[in-house]
C-alpha positions as CSV (number, residue, x, y, z in Angstrom):
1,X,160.1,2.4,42.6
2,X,157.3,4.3,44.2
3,X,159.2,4.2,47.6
4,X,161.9,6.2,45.8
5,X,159.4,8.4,44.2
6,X,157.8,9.0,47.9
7,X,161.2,9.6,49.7
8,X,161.4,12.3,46.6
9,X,158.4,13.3,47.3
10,X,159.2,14.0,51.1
11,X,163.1,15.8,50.0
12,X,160.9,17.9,47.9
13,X,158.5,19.2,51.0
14,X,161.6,20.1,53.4
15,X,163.1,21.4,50.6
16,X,160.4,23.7,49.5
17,X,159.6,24.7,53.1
18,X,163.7,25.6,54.4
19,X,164.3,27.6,51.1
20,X,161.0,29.5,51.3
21,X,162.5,30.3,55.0
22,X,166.3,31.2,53.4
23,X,164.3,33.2,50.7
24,X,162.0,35.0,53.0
25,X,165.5,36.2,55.8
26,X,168.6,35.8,54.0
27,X,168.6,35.7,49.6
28,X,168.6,39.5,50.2
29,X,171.2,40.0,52.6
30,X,175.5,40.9,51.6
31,X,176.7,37.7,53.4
32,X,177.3,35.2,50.4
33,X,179.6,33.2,52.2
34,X,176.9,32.1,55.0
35,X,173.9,32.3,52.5
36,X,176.2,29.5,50.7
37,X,176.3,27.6,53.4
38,X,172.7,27.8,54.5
39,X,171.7,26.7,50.6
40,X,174.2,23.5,51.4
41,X,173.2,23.3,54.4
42,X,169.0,22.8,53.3
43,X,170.2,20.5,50.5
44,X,171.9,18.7,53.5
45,X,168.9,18.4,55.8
46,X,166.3,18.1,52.7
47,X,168.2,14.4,51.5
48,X,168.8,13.5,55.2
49,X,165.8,13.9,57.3
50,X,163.3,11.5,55.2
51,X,166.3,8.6,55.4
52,X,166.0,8.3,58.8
53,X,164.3,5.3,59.8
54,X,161.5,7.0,62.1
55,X,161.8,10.1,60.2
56,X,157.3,9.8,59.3
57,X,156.6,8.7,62.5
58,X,158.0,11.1,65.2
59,X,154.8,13.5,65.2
60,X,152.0,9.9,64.4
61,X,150.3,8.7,67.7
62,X,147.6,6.4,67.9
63,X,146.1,3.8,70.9
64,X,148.4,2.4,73.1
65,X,150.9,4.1,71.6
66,X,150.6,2.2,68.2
67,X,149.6,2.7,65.2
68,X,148.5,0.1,62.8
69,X,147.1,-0.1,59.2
70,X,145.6,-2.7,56.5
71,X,147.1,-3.1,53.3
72,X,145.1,-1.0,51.0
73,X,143.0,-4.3,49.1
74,X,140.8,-4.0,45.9
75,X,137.5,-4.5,46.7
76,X,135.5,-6.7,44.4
77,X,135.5,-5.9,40.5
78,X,132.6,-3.9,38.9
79,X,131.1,-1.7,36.2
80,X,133.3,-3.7,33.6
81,X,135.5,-5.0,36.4
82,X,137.6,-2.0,36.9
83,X,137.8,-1.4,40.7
84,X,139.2,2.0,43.1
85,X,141.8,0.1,43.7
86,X,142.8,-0.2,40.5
87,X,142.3,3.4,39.2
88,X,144.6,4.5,42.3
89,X,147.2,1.9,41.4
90,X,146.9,3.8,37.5
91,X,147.2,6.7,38.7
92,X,150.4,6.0,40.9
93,X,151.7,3.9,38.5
94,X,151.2,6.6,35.5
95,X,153.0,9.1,38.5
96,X,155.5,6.7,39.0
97,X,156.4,6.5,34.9
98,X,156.3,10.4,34.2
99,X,158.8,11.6,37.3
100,X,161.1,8.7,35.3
101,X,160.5,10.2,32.1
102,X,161.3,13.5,33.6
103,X,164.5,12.8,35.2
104,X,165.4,11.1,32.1
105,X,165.1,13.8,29.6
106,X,166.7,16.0,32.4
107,X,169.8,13.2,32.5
108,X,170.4,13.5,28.3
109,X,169.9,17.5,28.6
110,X,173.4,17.4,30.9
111,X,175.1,14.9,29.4
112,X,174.4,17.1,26.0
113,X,175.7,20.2,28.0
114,X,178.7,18.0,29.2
115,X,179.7,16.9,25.8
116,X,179.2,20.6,25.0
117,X,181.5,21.8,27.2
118,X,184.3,18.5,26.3
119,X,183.8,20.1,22.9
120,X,184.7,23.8,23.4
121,X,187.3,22.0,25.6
122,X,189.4,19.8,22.9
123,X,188.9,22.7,20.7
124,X,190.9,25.4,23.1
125,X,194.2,26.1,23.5
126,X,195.9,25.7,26.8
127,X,198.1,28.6,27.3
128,X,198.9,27.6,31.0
129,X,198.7,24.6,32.4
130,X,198.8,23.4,36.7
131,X,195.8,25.2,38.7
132,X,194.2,26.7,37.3
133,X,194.4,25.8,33.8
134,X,193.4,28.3,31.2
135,X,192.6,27.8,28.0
136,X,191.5,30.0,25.1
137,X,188.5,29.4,21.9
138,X,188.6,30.4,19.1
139,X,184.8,31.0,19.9
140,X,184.4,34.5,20.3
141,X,180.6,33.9,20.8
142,X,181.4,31.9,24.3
143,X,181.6,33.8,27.6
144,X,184.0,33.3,29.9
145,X,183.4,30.1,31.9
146,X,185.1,27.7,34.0
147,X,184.2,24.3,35.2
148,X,186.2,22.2,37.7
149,X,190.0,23.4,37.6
150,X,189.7,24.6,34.0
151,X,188.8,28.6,32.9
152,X,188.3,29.4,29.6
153,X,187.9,32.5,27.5
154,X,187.7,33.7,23.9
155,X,191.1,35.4,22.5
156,X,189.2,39.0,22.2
157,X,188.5,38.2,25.7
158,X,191.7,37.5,26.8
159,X,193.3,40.3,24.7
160,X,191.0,42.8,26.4
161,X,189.7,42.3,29.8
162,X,192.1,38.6,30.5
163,X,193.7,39.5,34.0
164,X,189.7,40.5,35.6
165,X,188.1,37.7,33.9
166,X,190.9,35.7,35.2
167,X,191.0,37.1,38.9
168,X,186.8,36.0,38.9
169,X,186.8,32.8,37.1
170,X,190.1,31.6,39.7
171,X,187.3,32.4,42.6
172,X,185.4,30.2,41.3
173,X,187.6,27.3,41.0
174,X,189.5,28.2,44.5
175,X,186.3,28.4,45.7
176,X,185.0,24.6,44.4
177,X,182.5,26.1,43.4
178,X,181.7,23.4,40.3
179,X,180.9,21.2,43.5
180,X,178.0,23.3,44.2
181,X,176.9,22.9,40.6
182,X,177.0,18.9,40.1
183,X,175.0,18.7,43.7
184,X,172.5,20.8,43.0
185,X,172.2,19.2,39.0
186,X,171.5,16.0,40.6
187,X,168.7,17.4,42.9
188,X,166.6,18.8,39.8
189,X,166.9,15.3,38.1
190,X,165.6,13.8,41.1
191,X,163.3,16.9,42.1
192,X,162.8,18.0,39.2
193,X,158.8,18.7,39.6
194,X,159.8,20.5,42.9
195,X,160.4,24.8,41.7
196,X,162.2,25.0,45.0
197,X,165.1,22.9,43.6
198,X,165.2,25.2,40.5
199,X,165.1,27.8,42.5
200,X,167.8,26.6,45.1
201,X,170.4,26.0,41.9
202,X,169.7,29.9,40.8
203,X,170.3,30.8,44.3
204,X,173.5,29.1,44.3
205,X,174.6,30.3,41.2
206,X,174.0,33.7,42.3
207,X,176.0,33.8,45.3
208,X,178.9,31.9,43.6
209,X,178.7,35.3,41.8
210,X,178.5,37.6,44.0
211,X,182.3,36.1,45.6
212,X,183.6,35.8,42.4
213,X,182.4,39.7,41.7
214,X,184.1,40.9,45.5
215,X,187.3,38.8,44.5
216,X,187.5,41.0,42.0
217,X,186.6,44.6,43.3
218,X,188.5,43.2,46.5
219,X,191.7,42.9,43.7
220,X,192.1,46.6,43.0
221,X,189.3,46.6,39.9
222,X,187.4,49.9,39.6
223,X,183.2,49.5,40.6
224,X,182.8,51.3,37.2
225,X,184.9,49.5,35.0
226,X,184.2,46.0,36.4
227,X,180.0,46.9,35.5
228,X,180.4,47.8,32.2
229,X,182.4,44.2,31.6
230,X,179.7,42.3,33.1
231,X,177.1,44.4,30.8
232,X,179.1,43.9,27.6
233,X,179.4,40.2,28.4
234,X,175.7,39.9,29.1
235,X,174.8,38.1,26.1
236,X,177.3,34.8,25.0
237,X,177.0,31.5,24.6
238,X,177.2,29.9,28.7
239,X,176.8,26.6,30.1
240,X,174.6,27.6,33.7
241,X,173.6,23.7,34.5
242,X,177.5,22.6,34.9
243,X,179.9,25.8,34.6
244,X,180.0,29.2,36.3
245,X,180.2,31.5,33.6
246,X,180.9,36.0,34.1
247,X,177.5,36.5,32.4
248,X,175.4,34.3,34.7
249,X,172.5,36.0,37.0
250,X,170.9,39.4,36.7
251,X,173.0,42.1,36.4
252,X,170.7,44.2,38.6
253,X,170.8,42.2,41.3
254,X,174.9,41.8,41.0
255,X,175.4,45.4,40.7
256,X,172.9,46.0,43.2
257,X,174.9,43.4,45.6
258,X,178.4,45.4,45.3
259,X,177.0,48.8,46.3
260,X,175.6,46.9,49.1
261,X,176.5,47.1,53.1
262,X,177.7,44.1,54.5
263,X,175.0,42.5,56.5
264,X,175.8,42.9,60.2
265,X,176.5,40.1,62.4
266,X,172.5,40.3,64.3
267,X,171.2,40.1,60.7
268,X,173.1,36.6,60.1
269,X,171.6,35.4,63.4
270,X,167.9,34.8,61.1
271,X,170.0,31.8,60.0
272,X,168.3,30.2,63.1
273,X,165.3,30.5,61.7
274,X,166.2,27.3,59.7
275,X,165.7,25.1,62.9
276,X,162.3,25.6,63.5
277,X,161.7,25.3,60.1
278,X,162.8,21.7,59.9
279,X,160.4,20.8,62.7
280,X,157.6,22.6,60.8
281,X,158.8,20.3,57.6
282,X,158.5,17.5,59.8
283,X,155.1,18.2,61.1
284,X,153.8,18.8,57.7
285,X,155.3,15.4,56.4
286,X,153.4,14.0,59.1
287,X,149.7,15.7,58.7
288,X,147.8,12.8,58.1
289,X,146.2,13.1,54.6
290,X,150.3,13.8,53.4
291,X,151.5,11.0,55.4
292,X,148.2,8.7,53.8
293,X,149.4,9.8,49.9
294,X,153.2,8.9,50.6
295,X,152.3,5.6,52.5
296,X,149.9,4.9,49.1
297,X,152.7,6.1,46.8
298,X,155.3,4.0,49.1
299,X,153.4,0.9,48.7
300,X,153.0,1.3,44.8
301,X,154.9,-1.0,42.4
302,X,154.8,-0.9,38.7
303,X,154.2,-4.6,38.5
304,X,152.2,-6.7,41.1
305,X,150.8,-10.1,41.0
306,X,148.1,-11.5,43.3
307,X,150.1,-14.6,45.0
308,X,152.6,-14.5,47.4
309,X,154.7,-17.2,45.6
310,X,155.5,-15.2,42.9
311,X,158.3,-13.3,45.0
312,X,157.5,-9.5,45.0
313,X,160.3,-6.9,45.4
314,X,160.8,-6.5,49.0
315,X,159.9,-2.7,48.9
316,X,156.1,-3.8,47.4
317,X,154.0,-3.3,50.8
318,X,150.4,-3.7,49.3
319,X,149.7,-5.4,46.0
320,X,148.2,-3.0,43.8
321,X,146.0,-5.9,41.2
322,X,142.5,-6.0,41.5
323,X,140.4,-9.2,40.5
324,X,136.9,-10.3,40.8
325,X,135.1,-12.4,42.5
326,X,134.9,-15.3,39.8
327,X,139.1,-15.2,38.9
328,X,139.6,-15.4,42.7
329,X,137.3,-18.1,43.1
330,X,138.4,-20.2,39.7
331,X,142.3,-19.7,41.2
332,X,141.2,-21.4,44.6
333,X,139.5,-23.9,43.2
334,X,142.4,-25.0,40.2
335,X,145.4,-23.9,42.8
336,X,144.1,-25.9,46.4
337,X,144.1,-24.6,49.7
338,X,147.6,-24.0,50.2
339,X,147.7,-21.0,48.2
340,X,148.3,-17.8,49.3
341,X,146.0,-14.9,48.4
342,X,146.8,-11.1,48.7
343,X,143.3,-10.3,48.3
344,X,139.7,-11.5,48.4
345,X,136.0,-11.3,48.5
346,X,136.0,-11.3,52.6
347,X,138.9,-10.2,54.1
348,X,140.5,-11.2,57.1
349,X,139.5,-9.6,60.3
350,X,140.8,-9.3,64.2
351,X,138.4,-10.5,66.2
352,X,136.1,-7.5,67.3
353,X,137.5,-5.5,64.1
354,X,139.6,-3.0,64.0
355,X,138.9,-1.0,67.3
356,X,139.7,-4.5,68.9
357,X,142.7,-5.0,67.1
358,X,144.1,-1.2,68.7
359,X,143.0,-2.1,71.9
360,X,144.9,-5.3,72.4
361,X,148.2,-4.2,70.3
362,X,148.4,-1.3,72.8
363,X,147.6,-3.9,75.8
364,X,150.6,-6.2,74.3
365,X,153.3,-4.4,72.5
366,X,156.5,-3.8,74.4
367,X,158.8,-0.8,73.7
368,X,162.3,-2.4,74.0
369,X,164.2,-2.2,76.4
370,X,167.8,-2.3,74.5
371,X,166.5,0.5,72.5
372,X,168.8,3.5,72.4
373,X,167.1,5.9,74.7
374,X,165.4,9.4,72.9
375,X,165.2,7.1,70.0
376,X,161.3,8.5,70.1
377,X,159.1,7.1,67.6
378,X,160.1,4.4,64.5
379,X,157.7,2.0,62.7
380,X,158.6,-1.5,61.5
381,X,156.1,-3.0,58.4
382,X,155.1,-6.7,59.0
383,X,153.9,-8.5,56.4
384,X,152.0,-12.2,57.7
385,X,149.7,-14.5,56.5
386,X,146.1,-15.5,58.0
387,X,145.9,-18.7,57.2
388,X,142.3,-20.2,56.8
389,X,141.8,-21.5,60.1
390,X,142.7,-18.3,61.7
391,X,146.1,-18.6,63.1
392,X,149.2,-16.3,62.1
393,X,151.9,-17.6,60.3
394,X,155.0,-16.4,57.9
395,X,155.4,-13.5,59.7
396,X,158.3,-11.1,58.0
397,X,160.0,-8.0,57.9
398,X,159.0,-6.0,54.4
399,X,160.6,-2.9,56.2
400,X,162.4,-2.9,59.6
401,X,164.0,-0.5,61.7
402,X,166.8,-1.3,64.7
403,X,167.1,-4.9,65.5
404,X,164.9,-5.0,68.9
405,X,162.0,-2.8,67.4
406,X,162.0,-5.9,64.2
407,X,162.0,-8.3,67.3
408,X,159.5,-6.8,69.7
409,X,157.2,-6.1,66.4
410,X,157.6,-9.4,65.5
411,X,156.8,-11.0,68.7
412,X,153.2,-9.4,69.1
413,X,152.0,-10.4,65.8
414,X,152.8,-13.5,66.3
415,X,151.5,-13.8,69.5
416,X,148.0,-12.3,68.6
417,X,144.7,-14.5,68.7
418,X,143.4,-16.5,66.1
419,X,141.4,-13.5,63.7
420,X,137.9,-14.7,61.5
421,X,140.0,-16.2,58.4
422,X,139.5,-14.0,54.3
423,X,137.0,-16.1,52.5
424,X,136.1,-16.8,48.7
425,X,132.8,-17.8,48.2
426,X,132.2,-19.1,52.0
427,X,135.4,-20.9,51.7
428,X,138.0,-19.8,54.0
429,X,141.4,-19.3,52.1
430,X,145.1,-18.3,53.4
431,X,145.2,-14.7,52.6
432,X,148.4,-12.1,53.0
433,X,147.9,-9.2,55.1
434,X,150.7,-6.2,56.0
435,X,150.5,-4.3,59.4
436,X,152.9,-1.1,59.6
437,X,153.2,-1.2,63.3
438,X,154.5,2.6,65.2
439,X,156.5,2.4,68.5
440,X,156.7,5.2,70.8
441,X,159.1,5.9,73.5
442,X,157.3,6.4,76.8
């Protein structure tokens, strides 16, 4: 769970960073068709980018190329035997719990507005059917709205102002617009602590009215006339999360937008601007105290025991428990010395610590060959065990990348010296240890 909650975390940064670039050049300028796809385009990159595999890595460096880190142990309990450790693992574990809760309530509010919509729906009657289909409510306090192929309107409505309520809801549906909608619904839930993903939706809601508004003036309906519909429909019951409804955005800014120039064909080139943007997102994902909070929010897992036989989900890096010095030391003593600790009183250590441990990871670790070339940078998380005379053994993958980087990173663990083995109590004991290891092309 808390790698789902850090790849959010990471959608949330490019996002934030693109749109304040699209809000800054473009929101502003009479081009809705390119703004639209600029806004698709930044949800696009946003979900994309932190899926790569090496998508954290391409801006780390380190010795020899490498980078390595230790799993993130409690140290030993006190003051009532509540450790660091543990209060981060709270405190990411309390994080973890309230985006949920979040994107919960956020997942019954739209299925309430769905059901509220299904219920104006039923309650309509069609008086056309094929695309698009229009219906009419006996609701006159609804505005006109569509949602997928469907348009529906109140009888006064349709009575009054039906064939320019019907010319700007059919743009909306010829358009897909309702698309638009559903994707960027989904991106609150999952975002939803992230303004620029409110923002983004208002955005797109916007310019999905500003080409249903031209559709209409572009149809032969007066400037004058068409602004005094939108202000009479102004107030009405709408449904903004999942349908495009006439009396959606500010008026000023729609009226504003029709008497408008069209922007000129240089003033679409600040589209561009977007690029460099993503490799500033990318940077900043990578400064190191961001990239140390999403490796700690990564590793996180709502549940985590202290032995390795109790099979933790594959996406648990670190184990988050703390215990003390006497629970470790009964457990040894009741469990034998085949057990398999993730944490205890003297931890494992490379030979020469860890400025050794750089030295001869960037000495012995291969790039390989088969690698696709400009692959750049990736990192592959090893999780092995120092067993208690040393040596290195159960060596796995807790999260790869290609094939030969798994292989290559894979090899050089297992080829390393014996280290000084974790101890409880001046015993020596087999203890887990996880080594996220970066490869960089030369």
């Amino acid at each position: 769970m808390g790698h789902l909650l850090s790849y959010s975390l990471e959608v949330s940064l490019v996002s934030l960073l693109l749109y304040s670039v699209y809000r800054w050049l473009l929101s502003n300028e009479n081009q809705p068709a390119l703004n639209r796809a600029v806004l698709l385009s930044i949800y696009a990159v946003a979900l994309l980018l932190p899926a790569l595999p090496h998508f954290s890595y391409w801006f780390s460096s380190g010795p020899g190329d490498i980078e390595f880190g230790t799993p993130e142990i409690a140290g030993v309990a006190h003051n009532g035997g509540e450790t660091a450790g543990e209060s981060v693992s709270w405190l990411v574990g309390g994080s973890i719990l309230l985006w949920l809760a979040g994107m919960l309530i956020l997942m019954i509010q739209t299925v309430a507005v769905w059901f509220g919509i299904r219920r104006i729906v039923r309650s309509a009657e069609c008086i056309r059917s094929g695309f698009p289909r229009v219906l009419i409510t006996p609701d006159d306090t609804v505005s006109p709205f569509s949602c997928g192929h469907t348009m529906v309107m109140s009888a006064e409505d349709y009575r009054l102002n039906g064939d320019v309520i019907m010319m700007h809801e059919s743009c909306h549906i010829a358009r897909r617009h309702w698309i638009d909608l559903i994707l960027s619904r989904i991106f609150i839930i999952f975002n939803w602590y992230n303004p620029a993903a409110w923002m983004m939706s208002d955005s797109l809601r916007d310019i999905h009215e500003y080409q249903a508004d031209m559709a209409v003036l572009s149809g032969g309906v007066g400037v004058r006339e068409y602004q005094m519909l939108l202000i009479k429909k102004a107030v009405g019951k709408s449904f903004p999360a999942l349908a495009n409804s006439l009396n959606h955005s500010k008026l000023k800014n729609r009226i504003t937008m029709m008497l408008k120039t069209k922007s000129s064909k240089g003033r679409r080139m600040r589209a561009l601007a977007l690029a460099p943007a993503a490799v500033v997102a990318l940077a900043v994902v990578n400064l190191p105290f961001v990239a140390n909070a999403l490796s700690s929010i990564d590793a996180a897992a709502l549940f985590a025991g202290n032995k390795v036989n109790e099979n933790p989900a594959a996406s648990e890096i670190y184990s988050q428990q703390s215990v003390s010095v006497e629970s470790v030391s009964n457990s040894v003593s009741e469990s034998g010395s085949d057990e398999v600790l993730t944490m205890c009183e003297e931890m494992p250590e490379f030979e020469g610590g860890l400025e050794a441990l750089y030295k001869w990871l960037g000495e012995n670790i291969e790039y390989p060959a088969d690698a696709p070339k400009g692959y750049g940078k990736t990192r592959v998380v090893l999780r092995f065990v120092v067993k208690s005379d040393g040596t290195i053994g159960d060596v796995e993958v807790l999260r790869g990348s290609m094939a030969c980087f798994d292989k290559a990173a894979i090899k050089v663990v297992k080829s390393m010296p014996a280290w000084k083995p974790g101890k409880v109590s001046g015993k020596p004991v087999n203890v887990q240890y996880t080594l996220p290891v970066n490869f960089k092309e030369q």
